[in-house]
C-alpha positions as CSV (number, residue, x, y, z in Angstrom):
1,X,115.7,60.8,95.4
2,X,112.2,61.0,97.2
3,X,111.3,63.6,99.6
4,X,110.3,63.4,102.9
5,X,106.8,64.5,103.9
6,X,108.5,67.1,106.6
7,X,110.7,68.7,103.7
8,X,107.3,69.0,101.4
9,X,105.7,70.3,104.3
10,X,108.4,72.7,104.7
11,X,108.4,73.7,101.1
12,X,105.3,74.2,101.0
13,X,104.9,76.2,104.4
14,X,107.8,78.8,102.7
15,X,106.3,78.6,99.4
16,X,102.8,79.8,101.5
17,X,104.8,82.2,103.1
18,X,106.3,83.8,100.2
19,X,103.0,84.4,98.4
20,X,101.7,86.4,101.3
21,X,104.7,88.8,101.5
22,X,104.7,89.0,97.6
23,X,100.8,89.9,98.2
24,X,101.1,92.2,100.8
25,X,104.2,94.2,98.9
26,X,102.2,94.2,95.9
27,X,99.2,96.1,98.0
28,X,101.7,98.5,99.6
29,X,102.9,99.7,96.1
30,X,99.1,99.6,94.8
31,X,98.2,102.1,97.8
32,X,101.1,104.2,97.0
33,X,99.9,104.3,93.3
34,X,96.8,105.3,93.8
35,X,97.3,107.8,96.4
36,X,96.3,106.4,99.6
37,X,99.6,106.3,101.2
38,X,102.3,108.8,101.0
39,X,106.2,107.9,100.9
40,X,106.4,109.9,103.8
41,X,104.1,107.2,105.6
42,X,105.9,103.9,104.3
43,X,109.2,106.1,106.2
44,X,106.4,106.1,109.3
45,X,106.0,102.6,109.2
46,X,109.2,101.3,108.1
47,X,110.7,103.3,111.0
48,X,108.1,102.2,113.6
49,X,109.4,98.2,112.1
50,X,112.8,99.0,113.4
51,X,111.3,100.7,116.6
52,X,109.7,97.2,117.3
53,X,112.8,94.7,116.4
54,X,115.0,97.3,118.9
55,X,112.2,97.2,121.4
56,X,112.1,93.0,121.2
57,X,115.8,93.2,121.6
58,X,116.3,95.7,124.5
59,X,113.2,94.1,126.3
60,X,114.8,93.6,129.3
61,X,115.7,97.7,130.1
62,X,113.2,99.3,128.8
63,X,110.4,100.4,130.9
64,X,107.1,98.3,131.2
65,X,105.2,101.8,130.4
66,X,107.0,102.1,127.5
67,X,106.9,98.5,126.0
68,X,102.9,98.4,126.8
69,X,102.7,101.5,125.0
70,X,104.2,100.5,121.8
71,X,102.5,97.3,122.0
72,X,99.2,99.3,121.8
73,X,100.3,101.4,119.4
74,X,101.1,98.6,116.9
75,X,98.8,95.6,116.6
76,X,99.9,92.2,115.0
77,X,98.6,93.6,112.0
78,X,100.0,96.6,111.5
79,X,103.5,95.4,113.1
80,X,103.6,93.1,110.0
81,X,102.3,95.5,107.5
82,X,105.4,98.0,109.3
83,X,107.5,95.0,108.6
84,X,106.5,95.1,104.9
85,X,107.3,98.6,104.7
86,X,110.6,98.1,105.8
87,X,111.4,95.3,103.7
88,X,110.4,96.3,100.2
89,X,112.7,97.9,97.7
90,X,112.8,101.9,97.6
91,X,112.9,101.1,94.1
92,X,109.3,100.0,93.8
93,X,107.8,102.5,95.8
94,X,109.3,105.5,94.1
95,X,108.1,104.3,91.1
96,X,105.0,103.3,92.4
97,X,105.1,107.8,93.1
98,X,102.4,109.5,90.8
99,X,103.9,111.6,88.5
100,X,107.1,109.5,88.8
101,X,108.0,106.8,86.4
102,X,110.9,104.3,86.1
103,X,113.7,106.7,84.9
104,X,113.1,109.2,87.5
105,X,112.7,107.1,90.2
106,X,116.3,105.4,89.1
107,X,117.7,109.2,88.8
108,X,116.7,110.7,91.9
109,X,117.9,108.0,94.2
110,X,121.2,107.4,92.1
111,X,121.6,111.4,92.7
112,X,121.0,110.5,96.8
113,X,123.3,107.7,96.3
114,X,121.2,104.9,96.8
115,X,121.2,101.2,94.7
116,X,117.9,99.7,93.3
117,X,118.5,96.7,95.8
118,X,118.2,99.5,99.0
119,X,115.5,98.8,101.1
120,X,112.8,101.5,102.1
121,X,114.0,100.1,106.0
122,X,117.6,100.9,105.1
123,X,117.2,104.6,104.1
124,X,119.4,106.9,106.4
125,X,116.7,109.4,108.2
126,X,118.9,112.4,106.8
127,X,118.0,111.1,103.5
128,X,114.4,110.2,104.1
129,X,112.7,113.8,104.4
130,X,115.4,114.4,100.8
131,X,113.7,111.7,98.7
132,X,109.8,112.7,99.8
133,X,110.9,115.9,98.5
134,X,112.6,115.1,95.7
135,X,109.6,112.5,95.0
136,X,106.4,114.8,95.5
């Protein structure tokens, strides 16, 4: 069966898509490894992610001083790269942790009750300040 040129467009368009977000996840966790972002920061900017989706949602009744404000305080850019943080695997990043390899990464989120398929955007806050200490 031959495919349209709107579905290869498509395709292609998601396959495009993909390969960003598998790039920009891939810098994330190589800024983790080397130091240059803490765990406590990917919580920052997971957390300011879901401040964002909340604030496009509840548009309507929220103050136009408040919704100018944290459209100044996140750009496109960093409102996608909050949007990473959020979606990646906890997983990854605590691996990602100097000092912390596979195993303990797996233990010390098994022992907060959390799955290798949790995402970092996921993370109850309660747990959140638990796991940058258990992972520093």
């Amino acid at each position: 069966m031959a495919v349209t040129p709107v579905a290869q467009s498509r395709t292609e368009d998601v396959l495009r898509r993909l390969s960003l977000r598998r790039t920009e996840i891939d810098r994330l966790v190589e800024s983790v490894r080397t130091g240059s972002m803490t765990l406590g920061e990917v919580f920052a900017r997971a957390a300011a992610a879901v401040r964002t989706d909340v604030a496009s949602v509840d548009g309507p009744t929220r103050s136009p001083s408040q919704s100018t404000a944290q459209s100044t305080a996140l750009s496109d850019a960093s409102s996608e790269d909050a949007e990473v943080c959020s979606f990646v695997y906890l997983v990854k990043i605590a691996e990602a942790v100097p000092g912390i390899g596979k195993v303990k990464a797996r233990r010390i989120l098994e022992q907060h009750h959390l799955s290798e398929r949790t995402r970092v955007g996921d993370v109850p806050l309660q747990v959140r300040a638990l796991l940058v200490e258990a992972l520093s």
